[in-house]
N, C-alpha and C positions, 0 to 999 in steps of 0.2 A: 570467127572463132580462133583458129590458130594460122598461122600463116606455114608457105610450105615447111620452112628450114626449120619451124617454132616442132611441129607435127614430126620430121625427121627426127629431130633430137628426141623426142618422146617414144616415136614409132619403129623408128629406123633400123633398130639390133633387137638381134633374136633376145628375147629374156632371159636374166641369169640368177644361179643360184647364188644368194648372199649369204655372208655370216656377217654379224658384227664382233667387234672385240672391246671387252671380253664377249664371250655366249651366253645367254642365261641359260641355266638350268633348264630344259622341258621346253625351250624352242624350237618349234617344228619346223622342216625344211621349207623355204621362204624365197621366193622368185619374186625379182623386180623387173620391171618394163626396163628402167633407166635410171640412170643416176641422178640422183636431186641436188642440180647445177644449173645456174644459167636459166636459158628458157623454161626447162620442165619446173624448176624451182618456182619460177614466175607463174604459169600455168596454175600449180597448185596453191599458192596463196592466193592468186586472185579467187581461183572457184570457193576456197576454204573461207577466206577473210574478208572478201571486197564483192561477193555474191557475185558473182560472174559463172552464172549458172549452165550456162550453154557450153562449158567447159566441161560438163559431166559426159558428152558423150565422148568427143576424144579420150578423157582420163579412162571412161568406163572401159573403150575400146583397148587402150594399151594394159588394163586391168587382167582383160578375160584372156589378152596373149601370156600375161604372166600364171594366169591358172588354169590353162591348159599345159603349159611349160613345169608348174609342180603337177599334174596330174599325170604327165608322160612319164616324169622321172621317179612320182611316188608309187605309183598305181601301173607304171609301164604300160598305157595304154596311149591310144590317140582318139583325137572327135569320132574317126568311126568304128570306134566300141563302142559309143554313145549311139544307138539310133534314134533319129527324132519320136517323139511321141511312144515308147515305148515303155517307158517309168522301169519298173523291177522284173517284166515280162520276160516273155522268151520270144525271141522274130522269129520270122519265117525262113531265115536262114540257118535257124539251130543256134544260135550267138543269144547269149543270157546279156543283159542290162544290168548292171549294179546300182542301178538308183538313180536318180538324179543329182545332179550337184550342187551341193547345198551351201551359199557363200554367206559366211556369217561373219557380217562387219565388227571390229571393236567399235564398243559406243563410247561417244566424246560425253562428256560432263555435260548434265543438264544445265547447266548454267554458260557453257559456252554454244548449247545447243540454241538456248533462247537467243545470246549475245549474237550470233550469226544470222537466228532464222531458218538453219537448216540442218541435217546432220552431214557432213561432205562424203564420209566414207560411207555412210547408207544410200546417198545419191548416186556416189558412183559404183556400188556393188550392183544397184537396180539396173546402173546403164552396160553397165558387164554382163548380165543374166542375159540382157534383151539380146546382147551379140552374139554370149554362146547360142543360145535357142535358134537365134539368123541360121547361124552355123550348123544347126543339127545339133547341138549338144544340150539335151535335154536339162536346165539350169533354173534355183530357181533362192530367192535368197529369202533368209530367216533369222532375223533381226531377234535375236532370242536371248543374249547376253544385254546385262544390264547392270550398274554400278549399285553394290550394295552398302556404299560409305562416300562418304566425300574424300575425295582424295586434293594435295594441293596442285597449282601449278607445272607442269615438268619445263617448264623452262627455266635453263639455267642451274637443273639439275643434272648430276653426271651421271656415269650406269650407273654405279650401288643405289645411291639415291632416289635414283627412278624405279631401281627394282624393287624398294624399301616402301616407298609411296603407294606400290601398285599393287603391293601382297597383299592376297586376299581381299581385292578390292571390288571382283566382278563376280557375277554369278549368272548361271541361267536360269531363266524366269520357269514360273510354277507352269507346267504343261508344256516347254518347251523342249525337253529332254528326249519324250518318245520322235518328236518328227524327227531329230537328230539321227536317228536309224532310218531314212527312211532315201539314204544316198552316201555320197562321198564328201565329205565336210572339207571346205576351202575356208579358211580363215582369212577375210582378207580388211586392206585397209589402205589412206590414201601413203603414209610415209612409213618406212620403218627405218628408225636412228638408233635407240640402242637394243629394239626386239623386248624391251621390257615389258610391252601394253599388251603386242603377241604371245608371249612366253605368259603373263598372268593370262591372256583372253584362252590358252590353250590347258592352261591346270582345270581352272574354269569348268569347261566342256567336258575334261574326262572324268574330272571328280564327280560332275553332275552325273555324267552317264554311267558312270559305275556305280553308285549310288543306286538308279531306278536300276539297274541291271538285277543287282543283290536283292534289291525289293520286290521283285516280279519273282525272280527265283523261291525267296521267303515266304511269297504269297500262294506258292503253287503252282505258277506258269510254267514251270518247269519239274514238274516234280520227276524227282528222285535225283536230281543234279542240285550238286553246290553251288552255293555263289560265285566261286572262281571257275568252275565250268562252266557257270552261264553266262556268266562276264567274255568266256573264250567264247562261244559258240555263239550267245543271242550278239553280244555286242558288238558296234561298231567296229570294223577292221579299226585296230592300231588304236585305240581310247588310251589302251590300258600304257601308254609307250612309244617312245619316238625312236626305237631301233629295230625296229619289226622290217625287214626288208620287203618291198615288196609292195606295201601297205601302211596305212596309219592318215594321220591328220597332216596335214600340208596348209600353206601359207600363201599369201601373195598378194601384193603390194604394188602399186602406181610407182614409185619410187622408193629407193635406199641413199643412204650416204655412198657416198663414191668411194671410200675405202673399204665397204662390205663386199666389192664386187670384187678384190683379191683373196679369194677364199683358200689360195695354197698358199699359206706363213707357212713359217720355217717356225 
């Protein structure tokens, strides 16, 4: 699989928060394992492009250190506010569960999914779950976004272009919205270079959930509250917004470009 030095480059640093430059609009805070350079760079083409599948549990494992790392710093929690097996309960020690955590891959294009044979970031979101759950951290993924247009090539596109390509390009599939409530939504994926695929895969998610939110409200689930109250109280911490301290959607990624990981510009 990897060799030691290949694994250190991957594993070796605590995970950090990225930006890219510019930011898109509505990208949620986004932690990488490592920089995609060198070995890691290698690592992820070959699982992505050259099916080197046994590559998913390393990638999976430097995955779930990157979204436990947005979950400390979005949620200000750590694995044990997660108790194993206890989904939205209350334990025995008086400590509530917030849900499980729910990793929801962007999806590559059907047509590079065929051209591969596999989906790389749903592989490794799957080998990420299995590690937090190792862990104690109740984890589990929902493959619930899906591309509602064809969009072209991003290669060799720059940001605008990529953000251009990617608007309004995803959606969450019919019935996938309600399980989105039903944890702490981790967006994740194997690279992130300009944050355009995360920043569309996160409009995505809120609009969808705000949407069923206002709908259930309209239908009576809530009677005698507005849509925008129900939106505050039924819905997902942080749908509605990515300045919510405290709370909201978070990101996290196998690798970034290596200039995302100087996040203090001047």
């Amino acid at each position: 699989m990897l060799c030691p030095e290949c694994r250190a480059a991957l594993m070796g640093a605590a995970p950090s928060r990225v930006r890219p430059a510019p930011e898109p609009v509505g990208l949620p805070e986004v932690h990488a394992a490592a920089p995609y350079e060198d070995a890691v760079r290698a690592a992820l083409l070959a699982h992505k492009e050259r099916g080197a599948l046994a590559l998913a549990e390393p990638l999976g494992t430097a995955l779930a250190g990157a979204v436990r790392a947005g979950l400390g710093e979005v949620w200000g929690e750590g694995a044990e506010d997660f108790p194993p097996g206890r989904g939205a309960s209350s334990g025995g020690d008086g400590r509530r569960s917030r849900g499980d955590v729910l990793l929801v891959p962007v999806p590559s294009a059907r047509r590079a999914v065929r051209a591969r044979g596999h989906d790389p970031a749903r592989r490794i979101a799957l080998s990420a779950a299995r590690v937090l759950r190792r862990a104690g951290t109740p984890a589990r993924v929902l493959a619930v976004l899906r591309q509602r247009r064809a969009v072209a090539d991003q290669a060799g596109l720059d940001a605008r272009q990529r953000l251009d390509n990617l608007a309004g390009a995803l959606e969450v599939a019919a019935g996938g919205v309600p399980l989105l409530g039903g944890g702490r939504v981790v967006l994740v994926d194997d690279l992130m270079t300009t944050g355009a695929s995360l920043a569309e895969a996160a409009r995505a998610v809120r609009a969808a959930h705000d949407r069923w939110v206002v709908s259930s409200a309209a239908d009576g689930k809530d009677a005698g509250r507005t849509g925008e109250e129900a939106v505050r109280i039924r819905g997902v911490r942080g749908m509605r917004g990515v300045d919510h301290a405290g709370e909201g959607l978070c990101a996290a990624v196998v690798a970034a470009s290596p200039d995302a990981f100087h996040i203090n510009r001047n």
